[in-house]
Wavefront OBJ file of the C-alpha trace (Angstrom):
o trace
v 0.000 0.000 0.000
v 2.728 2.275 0.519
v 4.520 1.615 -2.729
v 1.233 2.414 -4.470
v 0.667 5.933 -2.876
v 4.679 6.750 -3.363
v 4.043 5.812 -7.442
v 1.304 8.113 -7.644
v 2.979 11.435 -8.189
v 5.957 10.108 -10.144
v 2.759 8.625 -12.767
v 1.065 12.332 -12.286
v 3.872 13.930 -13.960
v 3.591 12.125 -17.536
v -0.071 12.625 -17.734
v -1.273 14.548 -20.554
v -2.367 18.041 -20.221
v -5.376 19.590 -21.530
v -6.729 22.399 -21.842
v -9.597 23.489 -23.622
v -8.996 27.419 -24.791
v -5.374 27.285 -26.193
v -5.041 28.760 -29.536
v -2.568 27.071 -32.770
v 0.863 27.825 -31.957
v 2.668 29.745 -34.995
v 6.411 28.793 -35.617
v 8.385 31.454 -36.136
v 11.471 29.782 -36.633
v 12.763 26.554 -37.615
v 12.869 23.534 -35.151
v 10.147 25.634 -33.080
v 7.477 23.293 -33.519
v 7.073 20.329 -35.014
v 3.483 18.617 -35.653
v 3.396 14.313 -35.360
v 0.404 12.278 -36.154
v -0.497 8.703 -37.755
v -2.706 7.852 -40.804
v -3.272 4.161 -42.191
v -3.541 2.952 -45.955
v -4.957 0.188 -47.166
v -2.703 -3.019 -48.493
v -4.061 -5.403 -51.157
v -3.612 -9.000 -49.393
v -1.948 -7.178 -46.312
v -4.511 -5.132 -44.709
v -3.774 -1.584 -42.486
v -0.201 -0.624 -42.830
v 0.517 2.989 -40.854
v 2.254 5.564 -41.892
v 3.462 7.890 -38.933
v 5.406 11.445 -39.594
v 6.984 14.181 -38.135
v 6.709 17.854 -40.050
v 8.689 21.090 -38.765
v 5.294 23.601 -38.798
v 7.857 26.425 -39.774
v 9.243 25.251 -43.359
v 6.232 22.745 -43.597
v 9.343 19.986 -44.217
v 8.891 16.266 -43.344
v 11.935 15.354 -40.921
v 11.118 12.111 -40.042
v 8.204 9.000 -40.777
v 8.047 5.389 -39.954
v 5.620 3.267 -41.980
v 4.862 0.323 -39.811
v 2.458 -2.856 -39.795
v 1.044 -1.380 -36.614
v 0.706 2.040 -34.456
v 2.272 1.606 -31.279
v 4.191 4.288 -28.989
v 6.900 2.710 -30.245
v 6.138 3.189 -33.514
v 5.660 7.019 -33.375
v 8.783 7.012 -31.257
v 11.078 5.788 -34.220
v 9.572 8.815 -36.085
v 10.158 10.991 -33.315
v 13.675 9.571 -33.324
v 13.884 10.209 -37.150
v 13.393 13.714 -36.973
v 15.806 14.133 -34.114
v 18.491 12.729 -35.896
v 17.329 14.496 -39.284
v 17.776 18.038 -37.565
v 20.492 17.465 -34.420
v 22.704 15.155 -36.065
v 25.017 16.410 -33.332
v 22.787 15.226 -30.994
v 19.597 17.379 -29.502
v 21.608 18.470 -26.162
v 24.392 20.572 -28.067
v 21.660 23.243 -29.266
v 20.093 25.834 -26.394
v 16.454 25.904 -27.522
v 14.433 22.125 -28.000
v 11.412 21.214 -30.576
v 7.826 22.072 -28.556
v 5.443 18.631 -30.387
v 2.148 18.763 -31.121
v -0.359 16.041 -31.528
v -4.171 14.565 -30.916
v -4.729 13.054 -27.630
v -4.796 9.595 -29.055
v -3.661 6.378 -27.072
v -0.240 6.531 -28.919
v 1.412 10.285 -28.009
v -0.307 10.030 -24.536
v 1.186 6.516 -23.636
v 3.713 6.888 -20.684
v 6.049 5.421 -22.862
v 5.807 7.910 -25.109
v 5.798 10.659 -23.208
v 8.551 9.669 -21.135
v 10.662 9.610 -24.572
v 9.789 13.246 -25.281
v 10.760 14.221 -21.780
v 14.394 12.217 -21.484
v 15.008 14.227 -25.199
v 13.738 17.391 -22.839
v 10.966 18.071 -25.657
v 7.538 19.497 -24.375
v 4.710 17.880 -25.819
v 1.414 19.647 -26.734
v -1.761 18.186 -27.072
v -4.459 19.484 -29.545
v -8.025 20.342 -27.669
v -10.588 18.261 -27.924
v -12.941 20.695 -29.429
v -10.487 22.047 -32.650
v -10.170 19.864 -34.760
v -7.803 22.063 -36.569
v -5.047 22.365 -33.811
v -2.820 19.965 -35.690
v -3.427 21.166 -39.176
v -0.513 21.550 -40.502
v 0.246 17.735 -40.510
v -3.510 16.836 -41.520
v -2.809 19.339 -44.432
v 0.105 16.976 -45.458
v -2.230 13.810 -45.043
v -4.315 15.202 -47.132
v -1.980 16.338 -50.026
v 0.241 12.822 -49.359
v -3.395 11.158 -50.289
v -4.221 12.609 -53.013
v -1.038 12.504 -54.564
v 0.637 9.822 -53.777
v -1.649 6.951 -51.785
v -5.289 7.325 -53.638
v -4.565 7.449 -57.066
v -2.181 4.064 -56.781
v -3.171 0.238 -55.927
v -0.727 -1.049 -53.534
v -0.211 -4.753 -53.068
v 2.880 -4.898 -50.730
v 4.384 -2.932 -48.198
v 7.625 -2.588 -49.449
v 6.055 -1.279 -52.880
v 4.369 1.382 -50.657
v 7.517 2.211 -48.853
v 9.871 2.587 -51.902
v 7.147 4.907 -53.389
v 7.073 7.200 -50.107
v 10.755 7.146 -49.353
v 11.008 9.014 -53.113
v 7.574 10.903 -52.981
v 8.974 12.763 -49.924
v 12.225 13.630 -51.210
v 10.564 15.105 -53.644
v 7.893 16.969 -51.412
v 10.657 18.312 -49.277
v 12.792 19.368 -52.327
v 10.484 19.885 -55.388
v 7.071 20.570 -53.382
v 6.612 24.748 -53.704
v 4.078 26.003 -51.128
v 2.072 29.178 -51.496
v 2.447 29.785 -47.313
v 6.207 29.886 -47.904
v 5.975 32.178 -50.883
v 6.521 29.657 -53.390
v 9.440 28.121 -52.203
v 10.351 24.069 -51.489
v 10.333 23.215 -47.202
v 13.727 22.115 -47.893
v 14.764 25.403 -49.914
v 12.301 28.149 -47.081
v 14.391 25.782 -44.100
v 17.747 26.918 -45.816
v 17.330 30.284 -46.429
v 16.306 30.728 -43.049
v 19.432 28.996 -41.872
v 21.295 30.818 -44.019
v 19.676 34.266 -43.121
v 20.724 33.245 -39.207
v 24.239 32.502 -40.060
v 24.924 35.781 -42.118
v 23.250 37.459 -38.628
v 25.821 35.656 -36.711
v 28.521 36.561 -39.127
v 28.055 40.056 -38.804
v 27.751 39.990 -35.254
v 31.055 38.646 -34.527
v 32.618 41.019 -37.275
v 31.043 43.994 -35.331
v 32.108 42.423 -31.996
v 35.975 42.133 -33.468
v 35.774 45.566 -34.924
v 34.747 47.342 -31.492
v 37.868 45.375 -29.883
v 39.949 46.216 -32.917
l 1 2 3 4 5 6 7 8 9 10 11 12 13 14 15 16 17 18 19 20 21 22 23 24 25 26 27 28 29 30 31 32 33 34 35 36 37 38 39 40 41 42 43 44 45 46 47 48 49 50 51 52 53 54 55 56 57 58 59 60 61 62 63 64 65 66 67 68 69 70 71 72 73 74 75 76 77 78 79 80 81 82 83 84 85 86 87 88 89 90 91 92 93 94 95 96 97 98 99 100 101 102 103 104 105 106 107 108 109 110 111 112 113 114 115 116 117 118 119 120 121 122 123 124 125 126 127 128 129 130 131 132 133 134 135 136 137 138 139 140 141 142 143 144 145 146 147 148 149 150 151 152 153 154 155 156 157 158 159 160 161 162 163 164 165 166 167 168 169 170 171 172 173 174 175 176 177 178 179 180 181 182 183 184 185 186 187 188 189 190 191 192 193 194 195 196 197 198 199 200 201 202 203 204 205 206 207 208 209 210 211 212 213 214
């Protein structure tokens, strides 16, 4: 009995939390939010296969996916894991500021598992309301245009099929994909100019800083 009332507060802390008035975050910069969810597509002779991603709300780029024969925590933690290593391939504990992650308040980014993931990587997680729909549409806009593009107009009849098309359809998404909210440009080529824009910042920065020493 005591054991039981000295888990309590240590199961408290990876509870989801939510709230029922928050309004869509907007990412101002890059790695500033990133959106995860899960949608399934239909197999000939196979069933449900699951396709889980991870999309960086700022340049609208997919940084990591993991299509998978189920949807387990696990399953959206590879993704998670994906993305990490996509954007910190340094590791996510040499940069100052961490991804905030934003999903439903399904079974699969509330499981303790789950969350405890997100917390050891120090990333908050934010849940969606449950009465906006729209408080993860960023990724649902990328279902939708994956679908229509990509899943609906083909017959699949074997997993691997499916995943050699997507491993090429989102290179070119990322890289070929323009996108009126980032005035025309790719998510890959919006992501660079914005890292590119910060570095020339930093540049001139440190010239000044050498110049008021010189």
């Amino acid at each position: 009995m005591f054991e039981a009332k000295k888990l309590v507060p240590t199961n408290e802390l990876l509870k989801a939390s939510r709230t029922s008035n928050r309004s869509k975050p907007r990412a101002k910069v890059s790695n500033q939010f990133w959106g995860t969810d899960m949608t399934k597509i239909y197999v000939s002779s196979w069933g449900w296969v699951y396709l889980h991603v991870v999309l960086d709300w700022f340049s609208k780029e997919i940084i990591g996916y993991h299509l998978s024969m189920t949807s387990k925590s696990s399953d959206w933690e590879i993704a998670l894991n994906h993305a990490v290593q996509q954007r910190f391939p340094d590791g996510i504990f040499s940069k100052r500021g961490k991804p905030k992650l934003i999903s439903d308040n399904g079974c699969q980014p509330t499981a303790t598992a789950f969350m405890k993931a997100c917390s050891e990587l120090k990333i908050k997680q934010i849940f969606t309301t449950w009465n906006n729909p729209k408080g993860n549409a960023d990724t649902e806009r990328f279902f939708r245009t994956i679908k229509e593009d990509l899943i609906w107009p083909n017959e699949w009849t074997s997993p691997f099929q499916l995943q050699a098309a997507l491993d090429a359809w989102l290179v070119s998404y990322n890289t070929d994909f323009p996108h009126q909210s980032l005035r025309y440009k790719t998510p890959a080529q919006f992501n660079q100019d914005f890292l590119d824009r910060r570095a020339a910042r930093k540049e001139f920065r440190l010239k000044k800083l050498s110049l008021s020493f010189a």
